[in-house]
Structure formats: C-alpha cells, structure tokens
C-alpha positions, -999 to 999 in steps of 0.1 A, spaced: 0 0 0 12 31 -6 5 66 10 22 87 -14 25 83 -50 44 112 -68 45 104 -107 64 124 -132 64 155 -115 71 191 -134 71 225 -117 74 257 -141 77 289 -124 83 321 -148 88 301 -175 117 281 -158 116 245 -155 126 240 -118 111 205 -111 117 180 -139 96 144 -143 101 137 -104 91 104 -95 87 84 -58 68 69 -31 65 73 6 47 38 22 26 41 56 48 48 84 83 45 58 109 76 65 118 87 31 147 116 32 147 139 2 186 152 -4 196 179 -26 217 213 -23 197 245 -25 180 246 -59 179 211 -65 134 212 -62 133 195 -33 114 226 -10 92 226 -41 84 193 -48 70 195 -12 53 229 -17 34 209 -49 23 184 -23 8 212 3 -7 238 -21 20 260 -10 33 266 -46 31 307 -57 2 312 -80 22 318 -111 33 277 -106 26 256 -134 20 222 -125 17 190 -144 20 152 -134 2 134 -103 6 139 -67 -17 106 -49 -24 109 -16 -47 83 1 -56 74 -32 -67 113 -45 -50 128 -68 -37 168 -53 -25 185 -89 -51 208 -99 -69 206 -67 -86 237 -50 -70 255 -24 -106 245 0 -98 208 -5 -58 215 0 -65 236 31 -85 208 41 -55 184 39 -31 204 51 -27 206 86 -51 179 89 -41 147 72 -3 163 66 13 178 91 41 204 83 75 209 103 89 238 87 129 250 87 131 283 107 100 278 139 104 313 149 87 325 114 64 295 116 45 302 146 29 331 156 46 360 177 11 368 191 -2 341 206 5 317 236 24 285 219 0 262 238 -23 275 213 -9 267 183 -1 234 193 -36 225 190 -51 252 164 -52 221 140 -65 200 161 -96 225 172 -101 235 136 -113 193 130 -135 194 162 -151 220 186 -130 222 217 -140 242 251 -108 262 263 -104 240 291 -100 211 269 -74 227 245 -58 238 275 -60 203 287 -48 189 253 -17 217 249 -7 203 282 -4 168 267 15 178 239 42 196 256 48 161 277 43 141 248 76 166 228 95 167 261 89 207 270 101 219 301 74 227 331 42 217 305 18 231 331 33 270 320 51 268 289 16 261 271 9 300 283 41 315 269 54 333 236 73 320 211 103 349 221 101 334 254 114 301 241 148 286 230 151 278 192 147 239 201 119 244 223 103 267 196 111 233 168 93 211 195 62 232 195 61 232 160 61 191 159 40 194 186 14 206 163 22 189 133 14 154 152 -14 167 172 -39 156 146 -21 121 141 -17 130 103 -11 103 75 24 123 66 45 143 81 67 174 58 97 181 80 119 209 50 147 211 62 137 210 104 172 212 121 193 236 99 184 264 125 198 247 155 230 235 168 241 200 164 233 185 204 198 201 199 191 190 159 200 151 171 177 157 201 148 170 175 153 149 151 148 116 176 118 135 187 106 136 151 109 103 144 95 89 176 64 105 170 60 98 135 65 62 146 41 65 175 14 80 153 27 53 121 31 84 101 48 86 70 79 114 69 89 127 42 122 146 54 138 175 32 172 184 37 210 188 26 226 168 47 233 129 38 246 124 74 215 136 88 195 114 62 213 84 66 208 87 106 164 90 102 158 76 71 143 39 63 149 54 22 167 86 3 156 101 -27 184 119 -41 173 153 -63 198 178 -83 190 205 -110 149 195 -107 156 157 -110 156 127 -91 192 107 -97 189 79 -74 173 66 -49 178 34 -22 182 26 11 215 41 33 230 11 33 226 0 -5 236 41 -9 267 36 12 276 2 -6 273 12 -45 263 46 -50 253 48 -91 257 86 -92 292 106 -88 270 137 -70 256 111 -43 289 97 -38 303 132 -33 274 134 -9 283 102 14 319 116 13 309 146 31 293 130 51 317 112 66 335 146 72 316 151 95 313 132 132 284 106 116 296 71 110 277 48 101 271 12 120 273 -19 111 234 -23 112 223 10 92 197 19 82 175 29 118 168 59 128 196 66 149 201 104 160 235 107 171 
C-alpha cells in the first residue's frame, strides 16, 4: 500500500523548468529523506504536495495521496488536507509560529479547527503535547510566547502541532538547519518517535546525507529538478550509481556521523 505516489512530476515557475519528471513513493509509516543542495526542487516538490506553490506555478504530473490525486486541486480541499491529514515541520520555527499568541495555542489550532473544543480542553490537550515533545514545566510553557522560548523548544512546538492531529504524513523541510548539532540530534529523535508513535509517513527535506542516513528507512536523491537515485543508506553507502551522491556520502563522513554496522534505523547521534 502506498501513502504517497508522486509520478512524473514538473514545476514551471516564470517560464523556468525547476522541477523536472520527479518520481517516488512514501509507504505508511516509511521515513523517506529527500537530499539535494539548495536549488535542486526538493522545497518545491513538497510545496506541490501542500498547495504551498506561488500562484504563477505551473504544474503537471500526479501527486496521490490516500488514493486522490492533489495536482489541480482547489485550495478549499488542499487547506482541508493540510494541517489535517499532513502535518508540516517547517525549517526556521520562529517565522512558523505566531509572535502573538501563547504557543500552547498553536499546538492545537489544528486539532480545534477538526472538532469543537472548550478552552479548558485545548488547554487540557496543549498540556499533553508539551509532555508528549519533552517541554520543560508543560503546566506553564503552554501560556508562553514564542520569544520566550529557545530555538529547540520553539522546533518542538512546532512538531507538537504537526502530530497533534495524528496525520497520515509528516513534511519536515529542512527541520534542524536552525539549530546547533546536540539540539538538531535531540529534534530529530523527537521527530521520528512520534511519526512512529502516530505510524506516520515522513517525508524529510534536507541537505545533509549524514542527517539522512541517521532517520531515514529510504533517500531520494534530487539535483538541478531531477531525481538521480534513490535506495536505502545502506545499498547508498555500498554502490552509490551517481558521482553527485557519492560526493554526498563523502561529506558525510567529514563530518562526526559514522555509520554502523546495522544502518539503516533511525539513529540520531
């Protein structure tokens, strides 16, 4: 069974071909990194998949989720979706969440928008989410401002509330490239634990093979709007078929990631 089915993908934005025939699937609770440098289409291969695409995008190919087709669809039934049945970890927390309201708020905004909620049980529910992502004193952090957090208390807040509806997938672009390296392995492990919790899908974005090869069951490898390869870390780390992912693994292992004898799991180190 398959939760997402992307098929011959192609985004054109100002009459530039940025995302070219992209092709893959993400199974029911599979963790399937996406790996490219900047440019490479991976941010807008997810931004097809959320409706998050600027207006001028043109779109062609399928995206299949839960069996419906999303290219072409409204922005009602996307909004519907998103949030919902895909939850969204974005890169930089402090611009996703709201400087204005109390964070324990927006951990469950997605969750009150499916069903009506009194504010004692949103409060009650905010509460539970902050133990559930490991956030210090739960019983007031739900009643503070985002400025009034640290950067990886501000990224569990936002996975807070991507999980709180127990959505199919889960979008993390590129979650950890704010924060320092004790606090992205922390996050990341957090990520994962609750995707496997809720048997969420991932679908992780990022630039970093290390960090892929540590959380991912899969990696789809994307440069210049394409998808060159794709295969489990350790088939990856074996016989790599494409002198960029190569390049890739090799810095990698510049880095303090090594990997075991056992990979792939989803190790945060």
């Amino acid at each position: 069974m398959t939760l997402l089915d992307i098929t011959d993908l192609t985004i054109e934005i100002g009459g530039r071909r940025l995302v070219d025939g992209v092709s893959f699937a993400v199974a029911p609770g599979e963790r399937v990194g996406l790996i490219g440098e900047s440019g490479s289409g991976k941010s807008l291969t997810c931004f097809a998949l959320t409706g998050l695409l600027p207006p001028t995008a043109v779109v062609t190919g399928s995206i299949v989720f839960e069996g419906e087709n999303l290219v072409g669809a409204d922005e009602r039934r996307l909004s519907a979706i998103r949030g919902q049945r895909v939850g969204m970890v974005f890169q930089e927390p402090a611009t996703a969440l709201d400087p204005l309201q109390p964070v324990g708020r927006q951990m469950v905004s997605g969750m009150a928008a499916r069903r009506r909620l009194s504010r004692t049980d949103r409060l009650r529910e905010a509460r539970r989410l902050a133990v559930e992502v490991g956030l210090p004193e739960p019983e007031s952090i739900v009643h503070r401002y985002p400025h009034e957090l640290s950067g990886g208390q501000r990224q569990r807040v936002v996975i807070a509330g991507a999980m709180a509806t127990a959505p199919s997938l889960v979008v993390a672009d590129e979650p950890t490239t704010a924060l320092d390296v004790t606090v992205q392995a922390r996050v990341l492990r957090l990520l994962e634990e609750r995707c496997a919790a809720a048997h969420s899908g991932l679908l992780l974005v990022t630039h970093d093979m290390a960090v892929a090869m540590q959380s991912c069951d899969r990696i789809v490898v994307m440069r210049r709007g394409r998808v060159i390869e794709e295969g489990t870390p350790s088939r990856l780390i074996a016989s790599p078929t494409d002198p960029y992912t190569a390049m890739l693994i090799d810095a990698a292992y510049e880095t303090s990631w090594q990997p075991t004898q056992d990979e792939p799991v989803g190790v945060a180190a």
